[in-house]
C-alpha positions as CSV (number, residue, x, y, z in Angstrom):
1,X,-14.7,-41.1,-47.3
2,X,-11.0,-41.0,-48.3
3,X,-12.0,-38.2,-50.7
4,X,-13.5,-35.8,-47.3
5,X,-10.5,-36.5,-45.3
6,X,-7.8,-35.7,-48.5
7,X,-10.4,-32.2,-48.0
8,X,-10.2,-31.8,-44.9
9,X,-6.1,-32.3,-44.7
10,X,-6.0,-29.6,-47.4
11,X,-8.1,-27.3,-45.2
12,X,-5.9,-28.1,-41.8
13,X,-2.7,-27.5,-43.9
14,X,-3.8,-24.2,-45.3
15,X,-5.2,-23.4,-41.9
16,X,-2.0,-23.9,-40.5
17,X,0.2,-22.3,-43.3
18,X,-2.4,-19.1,-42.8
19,X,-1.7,-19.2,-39.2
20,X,1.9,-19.3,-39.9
21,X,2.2,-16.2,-41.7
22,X,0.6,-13.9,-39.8
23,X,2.5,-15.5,-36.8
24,X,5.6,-14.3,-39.0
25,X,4.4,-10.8,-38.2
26,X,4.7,-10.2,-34.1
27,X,2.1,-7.5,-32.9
28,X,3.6,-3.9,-32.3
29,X,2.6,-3.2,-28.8
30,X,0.9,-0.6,-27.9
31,X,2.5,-0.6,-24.2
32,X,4.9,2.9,-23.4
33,X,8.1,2.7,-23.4
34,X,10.1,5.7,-21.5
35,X,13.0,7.5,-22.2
36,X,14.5,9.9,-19.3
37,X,14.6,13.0,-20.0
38,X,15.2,14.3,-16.7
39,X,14.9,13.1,-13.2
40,X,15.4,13.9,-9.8
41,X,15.9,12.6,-6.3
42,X,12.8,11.5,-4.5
43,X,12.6,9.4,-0.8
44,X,10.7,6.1,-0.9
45,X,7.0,5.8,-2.0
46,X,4.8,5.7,0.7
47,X,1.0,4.6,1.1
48,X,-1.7,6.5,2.7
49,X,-4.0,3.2,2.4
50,X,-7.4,4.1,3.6
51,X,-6.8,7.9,4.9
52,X,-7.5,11.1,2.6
53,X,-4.3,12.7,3.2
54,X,-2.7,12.5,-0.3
55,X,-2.4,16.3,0.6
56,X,0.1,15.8,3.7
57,X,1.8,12.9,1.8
58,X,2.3,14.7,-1.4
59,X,3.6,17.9,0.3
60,X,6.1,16.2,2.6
61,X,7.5,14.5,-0.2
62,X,8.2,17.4,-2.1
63,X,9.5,19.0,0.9
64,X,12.0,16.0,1.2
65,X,13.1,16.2,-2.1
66,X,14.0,20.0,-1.6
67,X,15.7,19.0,1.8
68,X,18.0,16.2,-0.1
69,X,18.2,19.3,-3.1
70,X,19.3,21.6,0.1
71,X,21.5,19.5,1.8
72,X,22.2,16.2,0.4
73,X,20.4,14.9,3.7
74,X,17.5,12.0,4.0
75,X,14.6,12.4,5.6
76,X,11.2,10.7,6.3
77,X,8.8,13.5,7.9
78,X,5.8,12.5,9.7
79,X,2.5,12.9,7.8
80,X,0.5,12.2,11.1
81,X,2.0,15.2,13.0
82,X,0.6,17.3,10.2
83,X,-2.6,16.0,9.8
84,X,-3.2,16.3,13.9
85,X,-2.6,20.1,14.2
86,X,-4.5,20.3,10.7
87,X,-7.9,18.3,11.8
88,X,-7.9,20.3,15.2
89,X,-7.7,23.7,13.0
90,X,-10.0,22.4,11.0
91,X,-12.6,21.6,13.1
92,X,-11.9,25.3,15.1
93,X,-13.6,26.9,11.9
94,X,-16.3,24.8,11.4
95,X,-17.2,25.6,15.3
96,X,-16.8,29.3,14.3
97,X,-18.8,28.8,11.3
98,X,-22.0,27.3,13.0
99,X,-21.4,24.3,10.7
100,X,-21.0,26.2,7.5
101,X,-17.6,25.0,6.7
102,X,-16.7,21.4,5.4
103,X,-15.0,19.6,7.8
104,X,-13.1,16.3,6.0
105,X,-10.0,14.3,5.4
106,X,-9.3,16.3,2.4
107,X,-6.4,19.1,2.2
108,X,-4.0,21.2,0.7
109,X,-0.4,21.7,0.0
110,X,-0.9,25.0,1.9
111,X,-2.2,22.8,4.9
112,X,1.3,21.7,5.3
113,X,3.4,24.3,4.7
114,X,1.1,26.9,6.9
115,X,1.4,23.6,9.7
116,X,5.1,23.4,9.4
117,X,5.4,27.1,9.5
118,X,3.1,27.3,12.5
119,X,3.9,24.4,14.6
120,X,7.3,22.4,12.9
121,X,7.5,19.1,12.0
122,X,8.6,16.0,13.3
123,X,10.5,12.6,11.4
124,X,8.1,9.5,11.3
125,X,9.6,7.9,13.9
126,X,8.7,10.7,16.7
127,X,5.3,9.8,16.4
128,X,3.7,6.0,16.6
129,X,3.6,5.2,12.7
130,X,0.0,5.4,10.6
131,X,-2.2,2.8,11.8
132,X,-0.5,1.1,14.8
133,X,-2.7,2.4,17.1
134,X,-5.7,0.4,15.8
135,X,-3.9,-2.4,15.3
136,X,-3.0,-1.9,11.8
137,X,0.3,-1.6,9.4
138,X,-0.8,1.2,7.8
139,X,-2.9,4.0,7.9
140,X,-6.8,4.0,8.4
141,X,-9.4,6.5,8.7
142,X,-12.7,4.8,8.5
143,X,-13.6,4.4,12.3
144,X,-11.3,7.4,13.1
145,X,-13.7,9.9,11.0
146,X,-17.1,8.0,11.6
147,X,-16.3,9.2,15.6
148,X,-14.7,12.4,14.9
149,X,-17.2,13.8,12.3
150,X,-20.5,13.7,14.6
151,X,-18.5,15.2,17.4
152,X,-17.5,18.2,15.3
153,X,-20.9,18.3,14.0
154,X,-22.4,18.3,17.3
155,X,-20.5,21.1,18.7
156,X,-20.8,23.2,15.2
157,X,-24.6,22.9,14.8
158,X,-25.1,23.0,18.8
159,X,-28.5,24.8,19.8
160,X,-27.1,26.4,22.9
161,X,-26.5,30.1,23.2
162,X,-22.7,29.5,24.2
163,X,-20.4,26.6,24.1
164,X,-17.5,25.9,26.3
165,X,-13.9,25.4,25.4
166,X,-13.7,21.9,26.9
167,X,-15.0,20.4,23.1
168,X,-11.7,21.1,22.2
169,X,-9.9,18.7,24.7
170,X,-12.3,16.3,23.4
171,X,-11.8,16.5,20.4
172,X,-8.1,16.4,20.5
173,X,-8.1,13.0,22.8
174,X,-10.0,11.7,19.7
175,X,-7.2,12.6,17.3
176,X,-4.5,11.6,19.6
177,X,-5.9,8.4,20.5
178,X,-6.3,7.4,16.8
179,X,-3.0,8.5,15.1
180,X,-1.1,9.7,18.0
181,X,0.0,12.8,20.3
182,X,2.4,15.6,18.6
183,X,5.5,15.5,20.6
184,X,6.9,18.2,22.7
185,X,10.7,17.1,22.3
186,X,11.9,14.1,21.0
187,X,15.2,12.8,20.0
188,X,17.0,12.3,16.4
189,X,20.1,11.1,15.4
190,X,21.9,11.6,18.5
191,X,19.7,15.3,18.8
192,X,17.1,16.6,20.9
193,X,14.8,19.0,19.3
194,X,11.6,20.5,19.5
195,X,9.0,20.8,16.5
196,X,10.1,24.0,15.6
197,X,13.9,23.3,16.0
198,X,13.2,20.3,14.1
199,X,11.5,22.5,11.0
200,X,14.5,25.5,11.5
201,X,17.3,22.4,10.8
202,X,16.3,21.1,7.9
203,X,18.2,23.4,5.7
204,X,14.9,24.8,4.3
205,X,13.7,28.8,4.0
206,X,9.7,28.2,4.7
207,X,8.8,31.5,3.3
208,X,10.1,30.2,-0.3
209,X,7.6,28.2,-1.1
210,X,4.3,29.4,-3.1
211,X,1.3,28.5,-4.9
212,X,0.6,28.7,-8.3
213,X,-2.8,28.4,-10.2
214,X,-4.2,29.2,-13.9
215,X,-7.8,30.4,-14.4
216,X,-9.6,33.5,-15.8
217,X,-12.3,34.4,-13.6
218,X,-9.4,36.4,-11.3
219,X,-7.1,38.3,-12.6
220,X,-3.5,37.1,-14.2
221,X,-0.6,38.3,-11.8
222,X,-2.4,38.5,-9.1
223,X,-3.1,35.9,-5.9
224,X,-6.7,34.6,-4.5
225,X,-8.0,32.1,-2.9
226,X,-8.9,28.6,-5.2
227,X,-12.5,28.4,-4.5
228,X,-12.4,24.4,-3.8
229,X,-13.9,23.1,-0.3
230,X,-10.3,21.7,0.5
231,X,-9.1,24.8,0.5
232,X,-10.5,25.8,3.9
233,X,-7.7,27.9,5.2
234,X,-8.6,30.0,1.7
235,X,-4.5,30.3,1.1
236,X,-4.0,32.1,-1.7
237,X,-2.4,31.4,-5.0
238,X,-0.9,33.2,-7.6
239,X,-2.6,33.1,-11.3
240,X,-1.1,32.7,-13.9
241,X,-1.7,31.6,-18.0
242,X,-2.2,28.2,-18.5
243,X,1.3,28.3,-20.9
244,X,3.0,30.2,-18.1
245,X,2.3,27.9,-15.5
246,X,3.6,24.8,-17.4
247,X,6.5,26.9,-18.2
248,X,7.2,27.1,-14.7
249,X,7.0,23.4,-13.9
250,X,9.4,22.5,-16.7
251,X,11.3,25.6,-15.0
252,X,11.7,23.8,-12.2
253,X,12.5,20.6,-13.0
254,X,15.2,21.6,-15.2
255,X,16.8,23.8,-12.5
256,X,16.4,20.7,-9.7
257,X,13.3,22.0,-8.0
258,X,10.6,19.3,-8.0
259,X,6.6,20.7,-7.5
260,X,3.6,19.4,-4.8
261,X,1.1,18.9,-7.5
262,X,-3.0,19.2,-6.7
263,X,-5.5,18.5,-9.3
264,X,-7.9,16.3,-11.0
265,X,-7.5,12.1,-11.3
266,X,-11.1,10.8,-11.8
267,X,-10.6,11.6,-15.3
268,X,-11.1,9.4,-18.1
269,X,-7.5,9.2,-18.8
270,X,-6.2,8.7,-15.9
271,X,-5.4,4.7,-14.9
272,X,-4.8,2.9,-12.2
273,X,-1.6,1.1,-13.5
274,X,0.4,4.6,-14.0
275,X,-0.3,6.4,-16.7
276,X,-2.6,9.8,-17.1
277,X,-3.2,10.9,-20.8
278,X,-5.8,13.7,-22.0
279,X,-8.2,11.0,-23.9
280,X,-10.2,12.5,-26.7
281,X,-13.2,9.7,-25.2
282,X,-16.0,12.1,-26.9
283,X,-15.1,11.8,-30.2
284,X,-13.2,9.8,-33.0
285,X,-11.2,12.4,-34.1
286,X,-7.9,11.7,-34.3
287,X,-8.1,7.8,-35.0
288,X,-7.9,6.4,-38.3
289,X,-9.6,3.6,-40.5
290,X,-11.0,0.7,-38.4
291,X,-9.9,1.9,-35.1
292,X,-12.5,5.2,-36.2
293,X,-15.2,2.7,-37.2
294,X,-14.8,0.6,-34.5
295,X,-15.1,4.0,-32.2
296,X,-18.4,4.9,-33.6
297,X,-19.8,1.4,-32.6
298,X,-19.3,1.4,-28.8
299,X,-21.2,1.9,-26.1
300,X,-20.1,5.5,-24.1
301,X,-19.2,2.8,-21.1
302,X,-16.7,0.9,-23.8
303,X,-14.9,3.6,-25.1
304,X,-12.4,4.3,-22.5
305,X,-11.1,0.7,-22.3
306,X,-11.0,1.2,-26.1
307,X,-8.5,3.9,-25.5
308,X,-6.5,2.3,-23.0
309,X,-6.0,-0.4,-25.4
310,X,-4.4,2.3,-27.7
311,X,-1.6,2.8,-25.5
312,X,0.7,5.4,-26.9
313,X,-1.4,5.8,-30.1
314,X,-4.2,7.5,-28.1
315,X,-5.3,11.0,-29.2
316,X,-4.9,13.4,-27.2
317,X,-6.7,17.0,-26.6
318,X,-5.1,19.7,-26.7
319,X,-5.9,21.6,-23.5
320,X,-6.9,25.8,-24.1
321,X,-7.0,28.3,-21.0
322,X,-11.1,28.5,-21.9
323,X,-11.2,24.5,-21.4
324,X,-9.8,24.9,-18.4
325,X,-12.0,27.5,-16.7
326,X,-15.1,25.9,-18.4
327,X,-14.5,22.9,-16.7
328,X,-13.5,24.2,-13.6
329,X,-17.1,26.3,-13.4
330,X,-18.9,23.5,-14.4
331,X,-16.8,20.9,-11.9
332,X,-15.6,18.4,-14.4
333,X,-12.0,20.1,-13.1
334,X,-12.4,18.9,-9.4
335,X,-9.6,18.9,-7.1
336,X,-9.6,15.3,-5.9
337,X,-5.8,14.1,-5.6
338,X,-2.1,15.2,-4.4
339,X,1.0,14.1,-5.9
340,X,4.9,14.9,-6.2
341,X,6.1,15.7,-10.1
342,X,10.1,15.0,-9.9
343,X,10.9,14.2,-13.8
344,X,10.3,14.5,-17.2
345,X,10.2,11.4,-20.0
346,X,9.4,10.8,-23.3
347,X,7.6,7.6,-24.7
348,X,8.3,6.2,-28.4
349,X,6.2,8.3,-30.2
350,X,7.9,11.3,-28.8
351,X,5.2,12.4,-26.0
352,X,6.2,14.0,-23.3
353,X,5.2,12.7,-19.3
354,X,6.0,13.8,-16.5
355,X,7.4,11.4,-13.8
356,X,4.9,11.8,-10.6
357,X,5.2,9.9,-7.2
358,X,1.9,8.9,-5.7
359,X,1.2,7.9,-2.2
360,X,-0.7,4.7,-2.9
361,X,2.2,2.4,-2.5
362,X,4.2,0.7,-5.1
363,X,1.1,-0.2,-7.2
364,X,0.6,0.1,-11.0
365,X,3.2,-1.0,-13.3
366,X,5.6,1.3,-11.9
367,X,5.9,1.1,-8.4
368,X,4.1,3.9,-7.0
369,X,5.5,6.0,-9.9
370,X,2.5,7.7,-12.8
371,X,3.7,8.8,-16.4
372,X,1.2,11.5,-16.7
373,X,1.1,13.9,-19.8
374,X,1.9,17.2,-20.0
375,X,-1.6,17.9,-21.9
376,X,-2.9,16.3,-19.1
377,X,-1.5,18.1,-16.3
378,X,-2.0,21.5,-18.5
379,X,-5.9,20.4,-18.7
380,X,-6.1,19.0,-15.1
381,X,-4.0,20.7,-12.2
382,X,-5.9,22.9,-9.9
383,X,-2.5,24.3,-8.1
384,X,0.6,23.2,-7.6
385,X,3.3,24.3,-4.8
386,X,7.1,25.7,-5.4
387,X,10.3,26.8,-4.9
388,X,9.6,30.5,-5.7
389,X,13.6,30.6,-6.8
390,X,12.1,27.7,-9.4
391,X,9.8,30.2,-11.3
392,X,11.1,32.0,-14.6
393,X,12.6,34.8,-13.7
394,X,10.7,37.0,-16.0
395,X,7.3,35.5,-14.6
396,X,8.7,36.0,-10.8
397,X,9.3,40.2,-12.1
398,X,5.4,39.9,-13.2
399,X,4.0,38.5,-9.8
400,X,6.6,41.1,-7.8
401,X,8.2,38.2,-6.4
């Protein structure tokens, strides 16, 4: 007996001592760490909650950081205002289209910018803020769409040989009851002003602002339409190659213009605690020794959480122009999400991010903020809005602007 326990101390010891050494030895993380390179002013995240307007919340945030670029000045404007004028507008061409036309929460940068241009814009607190009316602190579309899209439908897809006006009227005491009437005037900081007064103070030239895209089945240096269902006004943008157009965003940043990015988050890359990397999830190149044969052994459902678990080790792809427009024609490049790119940063492997402000409150592990790639924006964006004065010069000669 004395003999099995003098054993079994030896085996606890050397257990123990084993234990010890590789304790000696703290495990490198994996976890980002981020380096400014360059950042500018932004306003306050903000969260849509359960509304599909990343478009309008995107866009106005970009337009508030070129306001506090402009002026110096503050200001919070008032996503509901645009997404009012835009669902009526909306709904207009479905009518005219018999049906033909998609009519959803989903929009565009160009939304906003062809709203603001059309109607102005008001701050957030001209209007009652997202949500209140229903009782809520924040914004929700769920009851608001599930009575708005059968009445559209209804009028679009009516049998009759003609169709009065009065659907309209309808339809817009649906939209104001649910996230409130546009005002005529209103009053700000000591003020009175009108939409349009509102849009004309805020230091802002509206025709500066354009739309850029990258693919090859239209011409480079020349504008058209983005052939995604959000894209219902068919606003054009201009095209052109996949290097120029990250050229331009790096432009811009470094010049103090921020960009209203559009483009593609259901990738594989992209997580919900802020980061957004090009994953190589098809293959195992670019791993080595056991991470590689411990790639070849998962399940296709395992291997993303395999990556995440990578961290700044990750491979990445490098995106190519003929990536790009294959997956765009065979939608694996969708056009799903908006957000507002304000910086640049580098991890501490060297890889570059940009800094991106989403509008899902301050969630993930930086407050509302995404580190996303610069392989991954190359690979993923669908169209981005800017300052026009933000664009290379020698690309702005090119698209005759």
């Amino acid at each position: 007996m004395k003999r099995l326990l003098s054993f079994a101390l030896l085996a606890v010891i050397a257990t123990g001592a084993y234990a010890d050494d590789r304790n000696d030895e703290p495990p490198v993380s994996t976890k980002p760490i981020f380096t400014v390179v360059k950042q500018l002013p932004i306003t306050s995240v903000k969260n849509q909650n359960r509304s599909g307007t990343c478009w309008a919340y995107s866009t106005l945030s970009f337009f508030e950081s070129e306001i506090l670029r402009a002026t110096g000045r503050e200001v919070d404007l008032c996503e509901m205002f645009i997404a009012n004028h835009d669902y009526m507008e909306r709904a207009e061409l479905t009518v005219r289209m018999h049906g033909d036309s998609q009519f959803a929460q989903g929009g565009s940068a160009g939304d906003v910018l062809i709203t603001i241009r059309n109607h102005g814009i008001c701050p957030e607190t001209a209007m009652p803020l997202p949500g209140t009316l229903q009782g809520d602190s924040l914004a929700n579309f769920n009851e608001f769409f599930s009575v708005m899209s059968p009445y559209v439908d209804a009028v679009a897809k009516s049998k009759a040989k003609t169709i009065t006006p009065q659907w309209r009227a309808g339809l817009q005491g649906i939209i104001d009851s649910y996230i409130g009437q546009v005002p005529e005037t209103f009053e700000y900081e000591g003020r009175q002003y009108t939409p349009k007064t509102f849009a004309a103070s805020l230091g802002l030239n509206w025709d500066d602002y354009v739309s850029i895209t990258s693919y090859t089945h239209h011409p480079f240096y020349t504008s058209f339409a983005v052939e995604v269902q959000d894209n219902w006004r068919w606003d054009h943008s201009y095209n052109v190659p996949m290097d120029e157009m990250m050229r331009i965003i790096d432009n811009a940043i470094e010049q103090g213009y921020t960009v209203a990015w559009g483009g593609d988050v259901s990738d594989d890359g992209f997580t919900r605690q802020g980061l957004a990397m090009l994953l190589n999830t098809k293959t195992a190149d670019g791993l080595t020794g056991s991470d590689q044969a411990r790639w070849l052994k998962l399940k296709p459902t395992e291997r993303k959480g395999f990556m995440e678990t990578l961290g700044v080790n990750a491979p990445e792809l490098t995106p190519t122009q003929e990536q790009r427009q294959h997956d765009f024609d065979t939608w694996e490049l969708t056009d799903d999400h908006g957000m507002h790119i304000y910086g640049i940063a580098k991890d501490q492997n060297g890889r570059e991010y940009y800094m991106v402000k989403n509008s899902w409150g301050k969630t993930g592990d930086y407050d509302g903020i995404w580190y996303m790639t610069k392989n991954f924006i190359a690979a993923r964006t669908m169209d981005f809005l800017v300052n026009r004065n933000a664009i290379p010069k020698d690309i702005r000669k090119k698209l005759g602007l």
